[in-house]
C-alpha positions as a LaTeX table, in Angstrom:
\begin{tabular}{lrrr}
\hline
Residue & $x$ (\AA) & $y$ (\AA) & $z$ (\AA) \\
\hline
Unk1 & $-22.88$ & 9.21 & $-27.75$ \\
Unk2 & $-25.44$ & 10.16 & $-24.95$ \\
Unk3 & $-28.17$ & 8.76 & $-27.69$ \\
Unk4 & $-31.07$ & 6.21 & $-26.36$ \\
Unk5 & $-29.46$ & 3.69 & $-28.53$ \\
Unk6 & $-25.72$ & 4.01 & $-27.19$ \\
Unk7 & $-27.27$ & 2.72 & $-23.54$ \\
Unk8 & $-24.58$ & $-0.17$ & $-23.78$ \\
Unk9 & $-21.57$ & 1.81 & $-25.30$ \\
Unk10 & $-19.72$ & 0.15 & $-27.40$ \\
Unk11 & $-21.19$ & $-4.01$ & $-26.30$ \\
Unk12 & $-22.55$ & $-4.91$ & $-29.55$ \\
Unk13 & $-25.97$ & $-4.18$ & $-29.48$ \\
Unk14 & $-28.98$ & $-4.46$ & $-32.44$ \\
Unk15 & $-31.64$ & $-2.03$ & $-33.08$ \\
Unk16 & $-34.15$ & $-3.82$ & $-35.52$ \\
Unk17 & $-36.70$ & $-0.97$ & $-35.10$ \\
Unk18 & $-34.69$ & 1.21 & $-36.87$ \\
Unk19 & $-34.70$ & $-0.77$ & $-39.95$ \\
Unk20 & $-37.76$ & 1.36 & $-41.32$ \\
Unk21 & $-35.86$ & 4.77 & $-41.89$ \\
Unk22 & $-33.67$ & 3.04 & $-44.52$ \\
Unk23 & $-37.20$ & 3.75 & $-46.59$ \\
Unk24 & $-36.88$ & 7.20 & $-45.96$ \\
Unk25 & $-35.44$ & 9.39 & $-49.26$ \\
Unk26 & $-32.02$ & 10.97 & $-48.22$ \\
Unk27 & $-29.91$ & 10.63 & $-51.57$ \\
Unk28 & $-26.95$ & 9.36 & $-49.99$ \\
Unk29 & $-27.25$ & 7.31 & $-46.72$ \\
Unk30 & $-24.24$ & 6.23 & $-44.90$ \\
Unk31 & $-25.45$ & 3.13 & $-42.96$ \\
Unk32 & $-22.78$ & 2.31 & $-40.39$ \\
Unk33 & $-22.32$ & 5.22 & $-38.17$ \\
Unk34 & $-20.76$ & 3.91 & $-35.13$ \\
Unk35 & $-21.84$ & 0.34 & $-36.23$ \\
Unk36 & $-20.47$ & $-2.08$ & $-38.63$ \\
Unk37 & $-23.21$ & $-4.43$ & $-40.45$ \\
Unk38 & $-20.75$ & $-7.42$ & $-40.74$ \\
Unk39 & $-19.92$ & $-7.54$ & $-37.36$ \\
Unk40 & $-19.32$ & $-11.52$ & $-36.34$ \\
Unk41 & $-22.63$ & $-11.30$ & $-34.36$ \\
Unk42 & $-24.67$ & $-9.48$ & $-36.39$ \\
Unk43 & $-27.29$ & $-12.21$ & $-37.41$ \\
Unk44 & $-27.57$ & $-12.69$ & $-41.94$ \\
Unk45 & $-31.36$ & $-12.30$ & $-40.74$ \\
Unk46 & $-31.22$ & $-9.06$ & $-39.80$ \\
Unk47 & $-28.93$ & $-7.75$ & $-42.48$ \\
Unk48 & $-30.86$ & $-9.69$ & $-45.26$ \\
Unk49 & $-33.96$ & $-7.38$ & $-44.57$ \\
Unk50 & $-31.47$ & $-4.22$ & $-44.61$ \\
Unk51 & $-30.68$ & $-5.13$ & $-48.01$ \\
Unk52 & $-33.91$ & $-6.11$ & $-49.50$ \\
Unk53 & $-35.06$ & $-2.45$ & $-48.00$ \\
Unk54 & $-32.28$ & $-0.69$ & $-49.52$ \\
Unk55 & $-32.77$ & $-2.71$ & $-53.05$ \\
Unk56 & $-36.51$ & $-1.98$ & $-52.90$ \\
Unk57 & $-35.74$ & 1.99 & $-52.32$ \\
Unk58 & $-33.45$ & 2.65 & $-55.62$ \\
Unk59 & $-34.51$ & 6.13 & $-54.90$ \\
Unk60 & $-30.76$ & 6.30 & $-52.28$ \\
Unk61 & $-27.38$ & 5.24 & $-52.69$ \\
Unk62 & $-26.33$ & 3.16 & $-49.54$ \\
Unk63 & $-22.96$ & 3.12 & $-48.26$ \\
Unk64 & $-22.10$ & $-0.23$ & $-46.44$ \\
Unk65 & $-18.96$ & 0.10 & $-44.39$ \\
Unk66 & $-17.23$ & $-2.50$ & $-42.72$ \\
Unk67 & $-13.69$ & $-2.93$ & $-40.85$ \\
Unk68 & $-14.70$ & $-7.24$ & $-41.95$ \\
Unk69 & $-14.73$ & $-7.03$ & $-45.58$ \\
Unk70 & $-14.34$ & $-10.96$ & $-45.38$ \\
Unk71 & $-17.95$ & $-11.52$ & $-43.92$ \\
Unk72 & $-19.07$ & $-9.05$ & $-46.60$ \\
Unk73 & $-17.34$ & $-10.92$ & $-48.70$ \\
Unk74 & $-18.94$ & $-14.48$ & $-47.69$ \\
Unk75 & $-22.81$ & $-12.58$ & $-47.45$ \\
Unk76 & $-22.34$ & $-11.27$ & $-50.58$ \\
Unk77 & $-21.71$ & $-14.65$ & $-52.03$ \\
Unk78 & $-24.56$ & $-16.59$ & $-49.80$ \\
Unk79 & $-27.03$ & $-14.29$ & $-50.48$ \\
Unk80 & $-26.05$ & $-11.64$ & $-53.41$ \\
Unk81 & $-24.15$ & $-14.37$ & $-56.10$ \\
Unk82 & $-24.67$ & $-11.54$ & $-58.81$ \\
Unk83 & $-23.46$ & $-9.06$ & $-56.72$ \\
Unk84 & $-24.93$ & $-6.54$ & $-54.34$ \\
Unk85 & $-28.29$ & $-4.07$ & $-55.11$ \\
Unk86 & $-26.44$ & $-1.81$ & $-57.67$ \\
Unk87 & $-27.45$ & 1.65 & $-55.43$ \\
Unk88 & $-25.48$ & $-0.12$ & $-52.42$ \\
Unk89 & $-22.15$ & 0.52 & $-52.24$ \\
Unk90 & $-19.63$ & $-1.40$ & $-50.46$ \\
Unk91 & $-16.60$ & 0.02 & $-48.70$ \\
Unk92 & $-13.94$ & $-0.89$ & $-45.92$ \\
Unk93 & $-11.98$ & 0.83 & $-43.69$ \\
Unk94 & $-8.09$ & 1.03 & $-43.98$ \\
Unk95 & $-6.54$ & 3.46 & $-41.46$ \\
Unk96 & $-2.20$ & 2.57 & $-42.20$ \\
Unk97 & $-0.61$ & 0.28 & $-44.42$ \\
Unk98 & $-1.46$ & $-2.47$ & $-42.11$ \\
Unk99 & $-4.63$ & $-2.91$ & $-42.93$ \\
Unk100 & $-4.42$ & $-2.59$ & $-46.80$ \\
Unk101 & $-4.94$ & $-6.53$ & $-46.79$ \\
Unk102 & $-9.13$ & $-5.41$ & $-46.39$ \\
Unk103 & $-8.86$ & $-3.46$ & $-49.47$ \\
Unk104 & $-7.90$ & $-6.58$ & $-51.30$ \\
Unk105 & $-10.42$ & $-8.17$ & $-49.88$ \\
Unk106 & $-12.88$ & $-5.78$ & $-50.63$ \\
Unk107 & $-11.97$ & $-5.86$ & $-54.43$ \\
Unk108 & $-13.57$ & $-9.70$ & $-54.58$ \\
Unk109 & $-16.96$ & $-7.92$ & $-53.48$ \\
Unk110 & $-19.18$ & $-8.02$ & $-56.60$ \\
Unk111 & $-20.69$ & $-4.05$ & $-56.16$ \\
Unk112 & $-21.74$ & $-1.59$ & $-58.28$ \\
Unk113 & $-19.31$ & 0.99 & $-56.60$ \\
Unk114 & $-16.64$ & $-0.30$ & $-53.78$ \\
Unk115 & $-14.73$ & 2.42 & $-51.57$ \\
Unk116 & $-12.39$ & 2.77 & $-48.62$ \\
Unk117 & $-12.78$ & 4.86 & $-45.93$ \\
Unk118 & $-9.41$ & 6.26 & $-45.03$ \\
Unk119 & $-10.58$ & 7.46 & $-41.62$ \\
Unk120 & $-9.12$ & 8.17 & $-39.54$ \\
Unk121 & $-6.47$ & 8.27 & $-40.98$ \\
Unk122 & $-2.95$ & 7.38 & $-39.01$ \\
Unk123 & $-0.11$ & 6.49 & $-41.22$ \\
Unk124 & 1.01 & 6.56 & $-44.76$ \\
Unk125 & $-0.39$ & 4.44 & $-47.02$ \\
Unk126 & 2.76 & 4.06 & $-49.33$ \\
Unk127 & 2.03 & 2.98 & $-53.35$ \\
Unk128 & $-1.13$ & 1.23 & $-53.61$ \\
Unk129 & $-2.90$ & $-0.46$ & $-56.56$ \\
Unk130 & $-6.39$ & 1.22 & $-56.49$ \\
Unk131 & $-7.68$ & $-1.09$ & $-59.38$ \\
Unk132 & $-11.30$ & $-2.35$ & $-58.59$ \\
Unk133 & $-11.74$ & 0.82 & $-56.09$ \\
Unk134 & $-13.82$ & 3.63 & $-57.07$ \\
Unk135 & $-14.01$ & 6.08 & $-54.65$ \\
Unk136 & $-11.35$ & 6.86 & $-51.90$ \\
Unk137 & $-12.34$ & 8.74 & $-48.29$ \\
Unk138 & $-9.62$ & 10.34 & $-46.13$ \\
Unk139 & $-9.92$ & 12.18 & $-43.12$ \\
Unk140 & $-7.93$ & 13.11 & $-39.58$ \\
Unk141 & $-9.29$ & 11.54 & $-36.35$ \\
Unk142 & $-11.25$ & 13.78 & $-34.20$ \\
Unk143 & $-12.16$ & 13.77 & $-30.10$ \\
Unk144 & $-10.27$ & 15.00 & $-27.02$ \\
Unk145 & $-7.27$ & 11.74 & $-27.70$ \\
Unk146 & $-7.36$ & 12.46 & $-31.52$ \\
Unk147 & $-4.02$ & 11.75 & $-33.12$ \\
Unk148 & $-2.98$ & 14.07 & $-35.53$ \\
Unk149 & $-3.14$ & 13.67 & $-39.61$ \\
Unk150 & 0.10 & 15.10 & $-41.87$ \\
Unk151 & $-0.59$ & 16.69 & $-45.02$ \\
Unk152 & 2.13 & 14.47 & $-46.78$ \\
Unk153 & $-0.22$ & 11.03 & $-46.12$ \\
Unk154 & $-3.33$ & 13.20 & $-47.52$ \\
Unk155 & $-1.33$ & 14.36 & $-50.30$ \\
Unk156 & 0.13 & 11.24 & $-51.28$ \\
Unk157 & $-2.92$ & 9.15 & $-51.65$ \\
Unk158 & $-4.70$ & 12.19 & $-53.57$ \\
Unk159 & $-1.46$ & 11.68 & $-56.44$ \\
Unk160 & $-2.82$ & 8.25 & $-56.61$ \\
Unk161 & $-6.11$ & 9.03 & $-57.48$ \\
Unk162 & $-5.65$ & 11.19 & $-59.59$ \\
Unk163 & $-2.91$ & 8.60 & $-61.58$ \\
Unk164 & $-5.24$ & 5.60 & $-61.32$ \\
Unk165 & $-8.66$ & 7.64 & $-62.62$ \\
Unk166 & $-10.08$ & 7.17 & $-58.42$ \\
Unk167 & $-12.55$ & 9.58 & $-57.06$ \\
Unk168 & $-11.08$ & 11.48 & $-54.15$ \\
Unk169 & $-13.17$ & 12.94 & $-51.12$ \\
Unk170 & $-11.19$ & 14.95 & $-47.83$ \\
Unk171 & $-13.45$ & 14.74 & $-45.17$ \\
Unk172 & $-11.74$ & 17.17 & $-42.59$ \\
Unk173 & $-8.26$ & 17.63 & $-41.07$ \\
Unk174 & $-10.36$ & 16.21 & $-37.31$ \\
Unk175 & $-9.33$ & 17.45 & $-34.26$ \\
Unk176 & $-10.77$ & 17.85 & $-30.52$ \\
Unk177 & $-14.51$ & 18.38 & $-32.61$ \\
Unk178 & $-14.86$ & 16.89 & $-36.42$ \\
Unk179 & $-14.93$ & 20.39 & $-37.45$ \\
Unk180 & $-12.25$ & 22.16 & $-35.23$ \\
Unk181 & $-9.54$ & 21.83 & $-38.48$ \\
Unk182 & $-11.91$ & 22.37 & $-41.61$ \\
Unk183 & $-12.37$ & 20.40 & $-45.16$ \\
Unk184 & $-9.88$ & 22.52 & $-46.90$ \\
Unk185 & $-7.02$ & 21.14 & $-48.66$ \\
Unk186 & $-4.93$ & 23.30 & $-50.68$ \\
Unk187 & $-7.28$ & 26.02 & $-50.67$ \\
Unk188 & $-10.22$ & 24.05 & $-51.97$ \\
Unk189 & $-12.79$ & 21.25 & $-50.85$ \\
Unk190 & $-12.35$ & 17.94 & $-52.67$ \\
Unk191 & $-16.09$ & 16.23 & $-52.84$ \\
Unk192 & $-15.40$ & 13.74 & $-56.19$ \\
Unk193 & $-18.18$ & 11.02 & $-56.06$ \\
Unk194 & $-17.63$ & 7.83 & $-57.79$ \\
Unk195 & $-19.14$ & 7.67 & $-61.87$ \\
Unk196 & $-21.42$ & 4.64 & $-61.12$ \\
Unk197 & $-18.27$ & 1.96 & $-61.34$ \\
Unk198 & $-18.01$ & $-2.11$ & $-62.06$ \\
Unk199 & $-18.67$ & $-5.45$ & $-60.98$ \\
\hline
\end{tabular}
């Protein structure tokens, strides 16, 4: 926040000029900071050169995150009927139980890698069925309202991961800054990437 491009807070707003540093090499580029590409307004235009940017540069991995994993769902199929450009991977954001219903959604995505983004993260998850998921993010919410993370939530989707072969990444406990509680879980960091995964 404070940034040219967050003039109009959080009114949905489109930056096409931008579109250019998706060339740049960065490895790993995740694509939807404080933005979501399948937003309901977000013309198939504008996202159709995003992705034939991001399939040209095979050079980065792309991480598309959405909280609509239905319109990615429905682009995919318009535009993508084989499946997305194998170096962009497709995720969704599930913050409680309640909104497990996108994971399942996210599973009919034809990707080279799909993910959830467990952040922040603000209930239990309970037993889920990870199959078709390859890579699992959790993390506590940060800022001056943050609400706070128990290690028992963390913990419990970690066992799953583990039990259903899942890669597992903690991003940080969160608090009034991203950084105020750390990355360290049990004493260690947990950065697992995903081994390439299926269609």
């Amino acid at each position: 926040m404070g940034q040219v491009k967050y003039a109009n807070g959080f009114k949905f707003t489109i930056h096409p000029k931008v579109l250019p540093e998706l060339r740049e090499e960065m490895g790993y580029c995740f694509i939807n900071s404080m933005s979501d590409t399948h937003h309901s307004l977000a013309p198939d235009a504008i996202n159709r050169e995003a992705f034939e940017i991001m399939r040209a540069c095979q050079y980065n991995r792309y991480q598309d995150l959405s909280k609509r994993p239905l319109r990615m769902l429905n682009f995919q199929r318009d535009f993508y009927p084989d499946g997305f450009p194998e170096n962009v991977w497709a995720g969704t954001t599930v913050e409680s139980r309640d909104y497990f219903g996108r994971a399942e959604l996210l599973k009919r995505v034809r990707a080279k890698v799909r993910f959830l983004s467990c952040e922040p993260l603000l209930a239990p998850l309970g037993k889920v069925d990870l199959t078709g998921i390859h890579w699992v993010i959790v993390g506590g919410e940060s800022g001056p309202f943050h609400r706070p993370i128990k290690k028992a939530w963390i913990d419990e989707i970690r066992e799953q991961c583990e039990f259903q072969g899942v890669a597992f990444f903690f991003k940080q406990w969160g608090g009034r800054t991203p950084k105020a509680g750390g990355r360290s879980l049990d004493g260690k960091e947990w950065n697992q990437m995903p081994n390439g995964g299926s269609r």
